[in-house]
C-alpha positions in Angstrom: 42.1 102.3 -19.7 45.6 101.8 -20.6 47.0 104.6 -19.8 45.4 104.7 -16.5 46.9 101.1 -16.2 50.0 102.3 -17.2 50.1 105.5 -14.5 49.6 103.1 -12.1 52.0 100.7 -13.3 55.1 103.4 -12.7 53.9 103.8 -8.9 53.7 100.0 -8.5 56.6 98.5 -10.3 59.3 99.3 -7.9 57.4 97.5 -4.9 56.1 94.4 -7.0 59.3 93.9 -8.4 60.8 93.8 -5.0 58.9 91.0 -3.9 58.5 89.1 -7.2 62.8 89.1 -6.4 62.2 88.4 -2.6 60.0 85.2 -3.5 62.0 83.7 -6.1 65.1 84.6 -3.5 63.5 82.1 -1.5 64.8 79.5 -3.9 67.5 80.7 -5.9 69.2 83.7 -3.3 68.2 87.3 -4.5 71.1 88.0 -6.6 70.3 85.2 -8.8 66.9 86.6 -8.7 68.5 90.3 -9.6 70.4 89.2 -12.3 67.4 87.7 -14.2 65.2 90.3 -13.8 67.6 92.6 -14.6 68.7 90.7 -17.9 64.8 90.0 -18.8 64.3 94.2 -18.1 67.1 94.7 -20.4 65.7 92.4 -23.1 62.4 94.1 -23.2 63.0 97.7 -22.1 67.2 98.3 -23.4 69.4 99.3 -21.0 67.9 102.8 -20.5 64.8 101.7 -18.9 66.2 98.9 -17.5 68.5 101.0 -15.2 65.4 103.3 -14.0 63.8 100.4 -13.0 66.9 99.0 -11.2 67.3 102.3 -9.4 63.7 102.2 -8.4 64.3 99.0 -7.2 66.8 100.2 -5.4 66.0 103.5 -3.7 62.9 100.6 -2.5 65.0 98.7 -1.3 66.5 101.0 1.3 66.4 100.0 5.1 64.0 102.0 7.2 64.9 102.6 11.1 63.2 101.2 13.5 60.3 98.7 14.2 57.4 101.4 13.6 59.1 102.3 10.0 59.5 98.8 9.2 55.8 98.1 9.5 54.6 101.2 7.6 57.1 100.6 5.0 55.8 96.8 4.6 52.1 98.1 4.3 53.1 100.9 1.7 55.2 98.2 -0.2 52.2 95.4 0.2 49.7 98.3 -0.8 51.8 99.9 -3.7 52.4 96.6 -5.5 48.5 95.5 -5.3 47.7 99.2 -6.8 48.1 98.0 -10.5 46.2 94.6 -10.1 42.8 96.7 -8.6 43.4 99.0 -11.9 44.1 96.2 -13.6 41.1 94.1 -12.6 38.6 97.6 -13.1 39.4 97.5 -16.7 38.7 93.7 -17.1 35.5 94.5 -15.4 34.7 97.2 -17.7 35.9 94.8 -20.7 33.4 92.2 -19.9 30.7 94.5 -18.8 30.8 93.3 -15.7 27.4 95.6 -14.0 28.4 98.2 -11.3 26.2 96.4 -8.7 27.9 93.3 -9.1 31.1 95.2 -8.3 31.1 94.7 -4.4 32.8 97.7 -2.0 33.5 98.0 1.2 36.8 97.1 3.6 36.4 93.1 3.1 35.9 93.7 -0.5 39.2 96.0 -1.0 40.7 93.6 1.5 40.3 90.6 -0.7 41.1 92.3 -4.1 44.3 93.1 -2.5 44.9 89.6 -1.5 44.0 88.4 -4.4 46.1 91.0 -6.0 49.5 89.6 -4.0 48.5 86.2 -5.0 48.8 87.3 -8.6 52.2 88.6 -7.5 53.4 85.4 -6.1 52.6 83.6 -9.0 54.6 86.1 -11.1 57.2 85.2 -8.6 56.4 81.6 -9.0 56.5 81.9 -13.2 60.2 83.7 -12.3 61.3 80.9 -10.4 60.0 78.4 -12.8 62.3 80.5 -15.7 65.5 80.4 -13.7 65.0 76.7 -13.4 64.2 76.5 -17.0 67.3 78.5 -18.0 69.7 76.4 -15.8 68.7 73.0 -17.4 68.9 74.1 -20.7 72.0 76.2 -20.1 73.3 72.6 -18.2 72.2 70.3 -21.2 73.9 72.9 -23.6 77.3 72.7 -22.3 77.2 69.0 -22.0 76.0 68.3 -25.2 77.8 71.1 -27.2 81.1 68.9 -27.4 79.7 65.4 -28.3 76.9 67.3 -31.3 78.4 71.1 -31.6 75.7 73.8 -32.5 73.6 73.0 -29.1 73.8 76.9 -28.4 71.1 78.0 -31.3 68.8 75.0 -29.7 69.4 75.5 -26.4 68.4 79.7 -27.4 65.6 78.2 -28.9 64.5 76.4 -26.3 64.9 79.3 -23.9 62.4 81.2 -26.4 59.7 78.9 -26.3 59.9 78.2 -22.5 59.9 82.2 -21.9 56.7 82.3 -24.2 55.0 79.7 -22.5 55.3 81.4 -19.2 54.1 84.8 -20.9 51.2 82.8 -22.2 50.2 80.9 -18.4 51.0 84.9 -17.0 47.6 86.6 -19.2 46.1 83.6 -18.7 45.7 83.7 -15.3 45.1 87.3 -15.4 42.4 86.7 -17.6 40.8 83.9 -15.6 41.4 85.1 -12.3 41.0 89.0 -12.2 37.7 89.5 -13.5 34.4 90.2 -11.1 32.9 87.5 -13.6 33.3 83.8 -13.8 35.5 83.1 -16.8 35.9 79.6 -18.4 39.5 78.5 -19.3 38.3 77.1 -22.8 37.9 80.8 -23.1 41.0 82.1 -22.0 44.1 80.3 -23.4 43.1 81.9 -27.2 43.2 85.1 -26.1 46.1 84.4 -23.9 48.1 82.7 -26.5 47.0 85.9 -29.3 48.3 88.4 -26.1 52.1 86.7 -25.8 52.4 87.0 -29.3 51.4 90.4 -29.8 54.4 91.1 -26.8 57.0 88.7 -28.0 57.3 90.0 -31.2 55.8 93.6 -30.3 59.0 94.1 -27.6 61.2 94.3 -30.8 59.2 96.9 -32.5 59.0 99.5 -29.5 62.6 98.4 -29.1 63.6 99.4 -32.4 61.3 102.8 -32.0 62.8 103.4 -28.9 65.9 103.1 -29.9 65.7 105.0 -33.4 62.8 107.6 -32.8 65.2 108.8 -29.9 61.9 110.1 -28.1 63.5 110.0 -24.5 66.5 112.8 -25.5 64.2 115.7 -25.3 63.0 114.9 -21.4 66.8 114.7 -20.2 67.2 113.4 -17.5 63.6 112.2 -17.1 64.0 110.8 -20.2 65.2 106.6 -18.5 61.8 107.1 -16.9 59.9 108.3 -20.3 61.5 104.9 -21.8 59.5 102.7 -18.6 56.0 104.6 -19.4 56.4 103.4 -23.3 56.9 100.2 -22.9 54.5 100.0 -19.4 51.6 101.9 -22.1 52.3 99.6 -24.6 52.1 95.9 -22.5 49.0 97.5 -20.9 47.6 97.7 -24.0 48.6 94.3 -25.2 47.2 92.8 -22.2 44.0 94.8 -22.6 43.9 93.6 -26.3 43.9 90.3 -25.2 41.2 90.8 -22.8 38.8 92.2 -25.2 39.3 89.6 -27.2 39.0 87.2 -24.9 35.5 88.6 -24.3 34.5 88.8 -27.5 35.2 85.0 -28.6 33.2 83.8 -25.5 30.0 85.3 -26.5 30.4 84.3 -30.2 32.0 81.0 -30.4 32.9 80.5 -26.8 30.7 79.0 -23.3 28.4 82.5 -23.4 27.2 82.0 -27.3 24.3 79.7 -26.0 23.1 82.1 -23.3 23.5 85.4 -24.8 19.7 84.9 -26.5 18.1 84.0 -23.2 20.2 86.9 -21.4 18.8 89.2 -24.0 15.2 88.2 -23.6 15.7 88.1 -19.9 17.4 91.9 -20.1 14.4 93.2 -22.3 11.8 91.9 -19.5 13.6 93.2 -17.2 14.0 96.8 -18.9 10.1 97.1 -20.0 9.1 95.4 -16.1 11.2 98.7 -15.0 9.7 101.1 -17.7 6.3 100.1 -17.1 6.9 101.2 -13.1 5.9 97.1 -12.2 9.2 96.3 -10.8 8.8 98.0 -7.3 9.4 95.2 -5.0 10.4 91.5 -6.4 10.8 88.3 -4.2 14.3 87.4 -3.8 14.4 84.7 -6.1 13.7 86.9 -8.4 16.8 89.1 -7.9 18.8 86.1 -7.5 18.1 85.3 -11.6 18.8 88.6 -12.0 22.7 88.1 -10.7 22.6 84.6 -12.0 21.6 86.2 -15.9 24.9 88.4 -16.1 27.4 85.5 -14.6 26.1 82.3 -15.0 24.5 80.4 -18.1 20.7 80.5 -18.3 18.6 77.8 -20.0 16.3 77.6 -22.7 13.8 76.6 -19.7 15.6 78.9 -16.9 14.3 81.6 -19.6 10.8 79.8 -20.0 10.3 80.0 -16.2 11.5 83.6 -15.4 8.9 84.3 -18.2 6.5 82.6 -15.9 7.3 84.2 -12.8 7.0 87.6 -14.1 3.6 87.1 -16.1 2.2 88.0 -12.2 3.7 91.2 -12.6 4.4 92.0 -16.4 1.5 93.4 -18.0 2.2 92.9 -22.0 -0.1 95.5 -22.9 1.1 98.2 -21.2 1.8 101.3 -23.7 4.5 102.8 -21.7 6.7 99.7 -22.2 7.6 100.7 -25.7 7.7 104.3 -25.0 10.1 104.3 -22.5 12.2 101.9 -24.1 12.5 103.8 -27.3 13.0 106.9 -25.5 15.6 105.4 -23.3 17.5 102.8 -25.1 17.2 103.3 -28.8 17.8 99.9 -29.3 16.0 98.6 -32.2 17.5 95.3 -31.8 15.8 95.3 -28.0 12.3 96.5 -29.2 12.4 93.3 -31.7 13.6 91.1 -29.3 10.4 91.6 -26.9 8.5 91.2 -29.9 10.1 87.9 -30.4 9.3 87.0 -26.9 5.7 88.0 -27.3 5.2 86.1 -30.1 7.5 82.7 -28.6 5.6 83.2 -25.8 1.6 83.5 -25.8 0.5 81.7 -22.9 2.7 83.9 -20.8 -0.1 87.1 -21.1 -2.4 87.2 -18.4 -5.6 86.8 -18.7 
């Protein structure tokens, strides 16, 4: 998944740039805008890959002739820099198993994940403008404090460091509460979030320093600015996708999902023997609206009771096929020991 990420990254980065820099231009003029992005490029990437991106930017940024132009080039820019989010929010699906049904398609569907997609890339802009605003105060507090105390520069650094990893942190965060096809709690997110802007703080020095030692780019030539982009683009993506599993992984053991993963078990074993045993044919919709309710939404300890219920019209227990198929199909002991659980939690579900 990340390099898939990554590929896409390269084919959006130009256009999401370019209006990350048009929406903080709003506040601060573009080539205030410029100059920070180009000096945070330059921080991560080294000036290598900093002046590919710049000259992607760039060859973007060129003005197309007339009004027909203009509006194709807007809907190639809008749709280029929304590329890497749909990517982006297809691996966050697959990260918290999110089922294939539950992944909607169609026109309004792409339509919104697009949207939501350029909503993710104002708040990047937002998150720059909030940096250059962060950067000026300090930058202003340094220079009038430096001649009354002295030393103010290493604070003001400092300070400069922590705001920048803040914004880093708020940046997966949103990502990780927003993106997914899955409703995510924030008590959930900020670990993760917090474990994913450290990992890329202190891991932009170490691809830095490989980078810059390993010399990998001077055997691609001229290609080899470009070459510098995809390593550090691979290596964010997976960061970010680090931080994501992670993410996933502490809600269903000590997170919001630990108290519902037994009931969505028992609920996903009745659901696989009602299918094995050929009894599932037609369901009422309530029924199928428990089902979507089990993979996004807490169930309770009586939610579970009662599903039990409604399917004792339509679950025969003794059915011999049940265990068949599921050991032929799932090879899951833990499944086959998990309906036996249910059998013997509940009795007064058999029919009579």
């Amino acid at each position: 998944m990340g390099a898939a990420l990554a590929y896409y990254t390269m084919f959006s980065l130009a256009p999401l740039l370019m209006i990350v820099v048009s929406v903080a231009g709003l506040v601060f003029g573009e080539d205030a805008a410029r100059g920070e992005i180009q000096a945070q490029l330059q921080e991560l990437m080294g000036a290598q890959g900093a002046g590919a991106v710049q000259g992607l930017l760039a060859s973007v940024r060129e003005p197309a002739e007339g009004m027909t132009a203009t509006a194709v080039g807007l809907v190639l820019l809008f749709v280029g820099a929304t590329t890497v989010f749909a990517e982006l929010q297809d691996a966050l699906d697959r990260i918290w198993r999110v089922p294939g049904r539950l992944r909607k398609s169609g026109w309004f569907t792409l339509v919104r994940s697009r949207l939501l997609a350029f909503g993710m890339i104002l708040a990047v802009g937002f998150l720059l403008i909030v940096s250059l605003v962060t950067s000026a105060m300090l930058a202003a507090v340094g220079r009038r404090l430096d001649p009354v105390f002295g030393g103010w520069q290493a604070g003001v650094e400092m300070g400069n460091a922590i705001g920048g990893f803040l914004l880093v942190t708020i940046m997966f965060g949103l990502i990780y509460k927003i993106m997914p096809h899955q409703r995510v709690r924030v008590s959930d997110v900020w670990l993760g979030a917090v474990l994913a802007a450290l990992l890329f703080t202190g891991g932009k020095y170490v691809i830095g320093a490989y980078i810059g030692r390993s010399g990998v780019a001077l055997g691609f030539g001229a290609a080899g600015s470009l070459v510098v982009v995809l390593l550090w683009v691979y290596f964010s993506a997976q960061i970010l996708l680090v931080g994501a599993e992670f993410t996933s992984v502490y809600a269903r053991t000590f997170g919001s999902r630990k108290a519902m993963s037994s009931d969505r078990l028992q609920y996903g074993v009745l659901t696989c023997a009602a299918q094995a045993a050929r009894l599932r044919t037609s369901l009422p919709s309530q029924l199928e609206q428990l089902e979507l309710d089990a993979y996004g939404e807490s169930l309770s300890a009586n939610d579970a009771r009662g599903l039990v219920e409604r399917y004792r019209m339509i679950f025969n227990w003794d059915v011999p096929e049940v265990d068949e198929a599921l050991s032929d199909r799932l090879v899951l002991s833990a499944i086959r020991e998990a309906l036996s659980n249910v059998k013997k939690a509940l009795p007064d579900t058999r029919p009579s």
